[in-house]
C-alpha positions as CSV (number, residue, x, y, z in Angstrom):
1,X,76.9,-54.1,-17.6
2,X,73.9,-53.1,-19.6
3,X,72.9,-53.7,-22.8
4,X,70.9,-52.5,-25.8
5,X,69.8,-55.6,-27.4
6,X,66.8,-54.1,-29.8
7,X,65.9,-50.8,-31.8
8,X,62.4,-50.2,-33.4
9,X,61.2,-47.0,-34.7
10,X,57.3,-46.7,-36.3
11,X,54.6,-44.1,-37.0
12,X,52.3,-43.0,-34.2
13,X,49.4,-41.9,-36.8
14,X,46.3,-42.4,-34.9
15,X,44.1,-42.7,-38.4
16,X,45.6,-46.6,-38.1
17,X,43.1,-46.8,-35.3
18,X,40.5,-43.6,-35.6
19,X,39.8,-44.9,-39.7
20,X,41.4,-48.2,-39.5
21,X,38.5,-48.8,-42.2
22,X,39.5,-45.8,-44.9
23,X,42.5,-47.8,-45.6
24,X,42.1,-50.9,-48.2
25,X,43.0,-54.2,-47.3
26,X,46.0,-54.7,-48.8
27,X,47.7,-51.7,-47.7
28,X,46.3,-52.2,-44.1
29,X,47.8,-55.8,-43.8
30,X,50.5,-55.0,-44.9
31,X,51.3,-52.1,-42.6
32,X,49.8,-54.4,-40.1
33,X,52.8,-56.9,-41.0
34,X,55.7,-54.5,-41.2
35,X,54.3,-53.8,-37.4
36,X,54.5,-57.4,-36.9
37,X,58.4,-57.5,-38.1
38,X,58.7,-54.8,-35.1
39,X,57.3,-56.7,-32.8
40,X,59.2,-59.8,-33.0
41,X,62.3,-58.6,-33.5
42,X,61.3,-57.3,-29.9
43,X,60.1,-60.1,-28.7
44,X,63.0,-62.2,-29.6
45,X,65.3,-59.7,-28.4
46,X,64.1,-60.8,-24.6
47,X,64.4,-57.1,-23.1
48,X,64.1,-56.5,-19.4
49,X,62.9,-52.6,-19.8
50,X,61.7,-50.6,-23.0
51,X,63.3,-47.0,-23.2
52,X,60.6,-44.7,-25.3
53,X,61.1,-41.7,-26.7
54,X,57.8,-39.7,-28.0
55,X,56.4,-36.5,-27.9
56,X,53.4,-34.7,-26.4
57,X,50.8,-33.4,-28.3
58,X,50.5,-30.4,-25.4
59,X,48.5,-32.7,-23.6
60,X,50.6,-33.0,-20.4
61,X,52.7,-29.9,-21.0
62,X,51.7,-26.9,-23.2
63,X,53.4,-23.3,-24.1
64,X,53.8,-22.2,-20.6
65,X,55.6,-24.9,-19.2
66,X,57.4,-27.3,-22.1
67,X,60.4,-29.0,-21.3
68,X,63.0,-30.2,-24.0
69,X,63.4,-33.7,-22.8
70,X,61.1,-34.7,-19.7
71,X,61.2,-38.7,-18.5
72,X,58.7,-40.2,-16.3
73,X,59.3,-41.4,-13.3
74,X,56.1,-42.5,-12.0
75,X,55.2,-46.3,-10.7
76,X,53.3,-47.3,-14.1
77,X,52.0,-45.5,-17.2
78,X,48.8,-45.4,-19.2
79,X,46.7,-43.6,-21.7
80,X,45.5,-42.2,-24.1
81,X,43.7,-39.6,-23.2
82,X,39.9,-39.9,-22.8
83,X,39.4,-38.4,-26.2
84,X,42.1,-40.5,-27.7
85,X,40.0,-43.8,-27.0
86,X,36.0,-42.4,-27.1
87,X,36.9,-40.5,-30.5
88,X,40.0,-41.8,-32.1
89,X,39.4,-45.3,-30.8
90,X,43.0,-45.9,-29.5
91,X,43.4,-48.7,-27.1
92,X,44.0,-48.3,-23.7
93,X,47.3,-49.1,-22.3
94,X,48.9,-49.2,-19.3
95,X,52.6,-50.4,-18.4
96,X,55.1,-50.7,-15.2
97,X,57.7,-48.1,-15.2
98,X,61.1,-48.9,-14.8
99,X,61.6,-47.5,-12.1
100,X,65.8,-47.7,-11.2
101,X,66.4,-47.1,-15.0
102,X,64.2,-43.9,-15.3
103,X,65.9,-42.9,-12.2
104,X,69.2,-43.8,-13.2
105,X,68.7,-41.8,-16.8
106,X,67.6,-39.0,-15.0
107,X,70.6,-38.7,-12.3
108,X,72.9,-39.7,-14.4
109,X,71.7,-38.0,-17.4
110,X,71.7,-34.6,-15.8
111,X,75.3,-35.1,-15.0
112,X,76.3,-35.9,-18.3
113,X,74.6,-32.3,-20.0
114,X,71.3,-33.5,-20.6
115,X,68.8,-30.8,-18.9
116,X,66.4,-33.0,-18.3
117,X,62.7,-32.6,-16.3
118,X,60.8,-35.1,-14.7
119,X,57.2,-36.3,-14.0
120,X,56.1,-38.2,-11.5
121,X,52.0,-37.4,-13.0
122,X,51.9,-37.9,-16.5
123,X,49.6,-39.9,-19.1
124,X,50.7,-41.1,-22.5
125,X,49.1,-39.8,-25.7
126,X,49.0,-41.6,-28.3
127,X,52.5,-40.9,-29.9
128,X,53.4,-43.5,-27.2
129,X,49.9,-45.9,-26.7
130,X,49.5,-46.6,-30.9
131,X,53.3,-48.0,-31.2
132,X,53.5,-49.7,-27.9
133,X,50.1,-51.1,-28.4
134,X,51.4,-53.1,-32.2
135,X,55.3,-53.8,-30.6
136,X,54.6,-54.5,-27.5
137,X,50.7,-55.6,-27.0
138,X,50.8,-57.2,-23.9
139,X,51.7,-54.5,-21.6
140,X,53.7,-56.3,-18.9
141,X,57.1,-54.9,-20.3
142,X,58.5,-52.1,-18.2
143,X,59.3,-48.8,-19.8
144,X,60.9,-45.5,-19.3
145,X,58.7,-42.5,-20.9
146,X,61.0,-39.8,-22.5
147,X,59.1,-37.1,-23.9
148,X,60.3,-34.5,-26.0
149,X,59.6,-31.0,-27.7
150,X,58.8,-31.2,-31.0
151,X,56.2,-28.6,-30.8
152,X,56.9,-25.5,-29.0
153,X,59.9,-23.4,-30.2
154,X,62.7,-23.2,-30.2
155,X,62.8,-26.8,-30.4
156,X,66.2,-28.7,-29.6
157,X,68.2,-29.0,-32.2
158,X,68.5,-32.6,-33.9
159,X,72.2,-32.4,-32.7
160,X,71.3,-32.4,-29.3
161,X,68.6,-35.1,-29.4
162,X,71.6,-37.3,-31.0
163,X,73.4,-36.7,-27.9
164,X,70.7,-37.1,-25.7
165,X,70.2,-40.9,-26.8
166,X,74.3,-41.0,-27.0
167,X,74.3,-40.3,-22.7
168,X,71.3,-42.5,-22.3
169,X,73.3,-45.2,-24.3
170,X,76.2,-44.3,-21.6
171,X,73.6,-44.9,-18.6
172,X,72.3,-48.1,-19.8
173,X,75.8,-49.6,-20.3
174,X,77.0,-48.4,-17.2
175,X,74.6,-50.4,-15.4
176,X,75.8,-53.1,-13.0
177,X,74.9,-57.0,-13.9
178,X,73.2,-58.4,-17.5
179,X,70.0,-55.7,-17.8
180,X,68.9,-56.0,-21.2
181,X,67.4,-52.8,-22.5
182,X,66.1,-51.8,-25.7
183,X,64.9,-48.8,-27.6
184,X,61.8,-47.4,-29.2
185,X,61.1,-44.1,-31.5
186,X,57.7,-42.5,-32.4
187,X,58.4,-40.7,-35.5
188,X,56.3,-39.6,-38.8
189,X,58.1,-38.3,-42.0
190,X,56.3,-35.3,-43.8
191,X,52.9,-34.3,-41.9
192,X,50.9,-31.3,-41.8
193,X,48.2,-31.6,-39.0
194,X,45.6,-28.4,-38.8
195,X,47.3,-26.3,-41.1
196,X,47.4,-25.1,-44.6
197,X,49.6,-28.2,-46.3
198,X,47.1,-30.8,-44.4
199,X,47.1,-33.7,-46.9
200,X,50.1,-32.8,-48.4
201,X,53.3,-34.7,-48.3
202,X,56.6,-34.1,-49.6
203,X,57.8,-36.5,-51.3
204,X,61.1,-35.4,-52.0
205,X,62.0,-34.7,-48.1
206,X,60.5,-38.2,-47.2
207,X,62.9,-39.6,-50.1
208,X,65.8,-38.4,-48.4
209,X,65.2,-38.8,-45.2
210,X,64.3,-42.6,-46.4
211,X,67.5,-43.0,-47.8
212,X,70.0,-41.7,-45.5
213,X,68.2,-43.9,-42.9
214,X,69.1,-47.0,-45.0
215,X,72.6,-45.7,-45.2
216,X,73.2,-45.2,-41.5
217,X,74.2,-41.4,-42.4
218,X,74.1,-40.3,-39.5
219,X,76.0,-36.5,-40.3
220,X,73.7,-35.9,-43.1
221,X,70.7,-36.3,-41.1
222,X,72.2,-34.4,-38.3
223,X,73.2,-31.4,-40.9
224,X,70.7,-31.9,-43.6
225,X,67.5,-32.7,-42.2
226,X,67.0,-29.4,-40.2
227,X,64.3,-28.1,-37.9
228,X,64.0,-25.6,-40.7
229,X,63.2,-28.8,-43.5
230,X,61.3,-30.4,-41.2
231,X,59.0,-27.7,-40.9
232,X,58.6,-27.1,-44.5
233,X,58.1,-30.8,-45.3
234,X,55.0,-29.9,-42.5
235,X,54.3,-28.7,-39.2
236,X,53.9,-32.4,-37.2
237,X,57.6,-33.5,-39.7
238,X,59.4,-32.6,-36.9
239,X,58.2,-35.6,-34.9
240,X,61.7,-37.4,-36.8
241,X,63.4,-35.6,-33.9
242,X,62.8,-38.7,-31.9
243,X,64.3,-41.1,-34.4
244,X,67.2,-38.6,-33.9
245,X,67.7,-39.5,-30.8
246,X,67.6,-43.2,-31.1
247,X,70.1,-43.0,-33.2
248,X,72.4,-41.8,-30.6
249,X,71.9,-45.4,-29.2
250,X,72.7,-47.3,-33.1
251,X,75.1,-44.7,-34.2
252,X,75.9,-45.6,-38.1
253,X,74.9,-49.3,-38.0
254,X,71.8,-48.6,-40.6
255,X,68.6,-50.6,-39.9
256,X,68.2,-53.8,-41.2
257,X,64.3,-53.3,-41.9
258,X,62.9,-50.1,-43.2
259,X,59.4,-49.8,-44.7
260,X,57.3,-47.1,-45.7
261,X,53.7,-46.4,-47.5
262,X,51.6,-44.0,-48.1
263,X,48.3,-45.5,-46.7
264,X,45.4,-43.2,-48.6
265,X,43.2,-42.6,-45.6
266,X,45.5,-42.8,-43.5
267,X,48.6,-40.9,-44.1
268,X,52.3,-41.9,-44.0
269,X,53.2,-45.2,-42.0
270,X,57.3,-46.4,-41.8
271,X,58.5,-48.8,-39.8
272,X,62.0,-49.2,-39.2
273,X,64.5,-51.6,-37.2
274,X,67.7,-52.9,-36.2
275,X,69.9,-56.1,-35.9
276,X,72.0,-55.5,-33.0
């Protein structure tokens, strides 16, 4: 059967690339290095396929047509954007898709509960190109695209991204022969992008969410870090929803590696992992 043999979680904050000069040595290095933990762990995990899970920026889907959970099925995948690389300087990328595992998530998954949609035309912004490009920078690893809603309301709730990673789980293992799979999150902790609290992060939000990731505590995050705290920690916060779901593929085993740091100039940057 299938297996999950590696879980990685990191910021997408495109300032890493757009100002990768605002930030100071030090702290630049050393977010560069917590990256670098990421991608070895990867690495030496030896995965045949790389299940993602990020969300759009209403660049492929927007108010009047925005699907909970949508996974590409397409032949490959690339990006960013054209304004993602000429402006914010983010690296092309382009990957196979999986293409029996996407389709095998998205029969299967369906059957299980999860109402998902699918795209066979898509591109990946850079909530997917700015971690793939630091975990997995040679771009010869197949992946599966999930995108999620973390944008348009109502969004679904962190519950149900939980059990969306839980059936995925389900799907991978049920997999004739020795696939190995493993899993990757976009996340931020408290952002504000565009509106009022832009530059403002709270602290105390990204303390606890911090902390019950260490613990593995999986029921307080489900019940205590709400859409509603999300939002008030910042209008991009809810981005965590995607660390949500790959939790529904660790369950309470807490990760093993977990780093975060403020980065003046460049906003908040964590970086989180698993032994499995």
């Amino acid at each position: 059967m299938g297996k999950i043999v590696a879980a990685v979680a990191m910021t997408h904050n495109p300032r890493i690339y757009q100002a990768a000069e605002a930030a100071k040595p030090e702290d630049r290095e050393y977010v560069y290095g917590n990256f670098g933990v990421l991608r070895q762990k990867l690495e030496a995990a030896r995965p045949d396929a790389l299940i993602v899970f990020a969300n759009d920026h209403f660049d492929n889907f927007f108010l009047d047509n925005m699907p909970g959970f949508c996974i590409g099925v397409a032949r490959q995948a690339e990006g960013p954007f054209w304004y993602e690389h000429e402006i914010q300087r983010i690296p092309r990328y382009r990957a196979p898709v999986h293409e029996a595992l996407a389709a095998d998530v998205l029969r299967k998954g369906i059957e299980a509960g999860v109402d998902f949609a699918f795209a066979r035309e898509f591109r990946m912004d850079h909530a997917f190109c700015v971690p793939l490009s630091f975990v997995a920078p040679n771009q010869d690893l197949p992946i599966i695209p999930v995108y999620t809603n973390v944008w348009a309301y109502p969004l679904p709730t962190p519950h149900r991204y939980y059990e969306m990673g839980r059936v995925l789980r389900q799907v991978v293992e049920s997999r004739p022969g020795d696939e190995r799979v493993a899993v990757l999150a976009s996340l931020n902790l408290s952002t504000e992008v565009g509106g009022p609290k832009m530059g403002w992060r709270d602290l105390e939000f990204d303390q606890l969410a911090l902390d019950l990731m260490r613990r593995g505590d999986v029921d307080r995050i489900l019940n205590d870090v709400t859409i509603e705290r999300m939002m008030q920690a910042g209008n991009s916060t809810p981005e965590y929803l995607n660390y949500v779901a790959l939790l529904g593929f660790v369950g309470t085993l807490p990760p093993s590696f977990v780093e975060f740091k403020i980065v003046p100039g460049w906003g908040n940057c964590p970086a989180a992992a698993w032994d499995l």
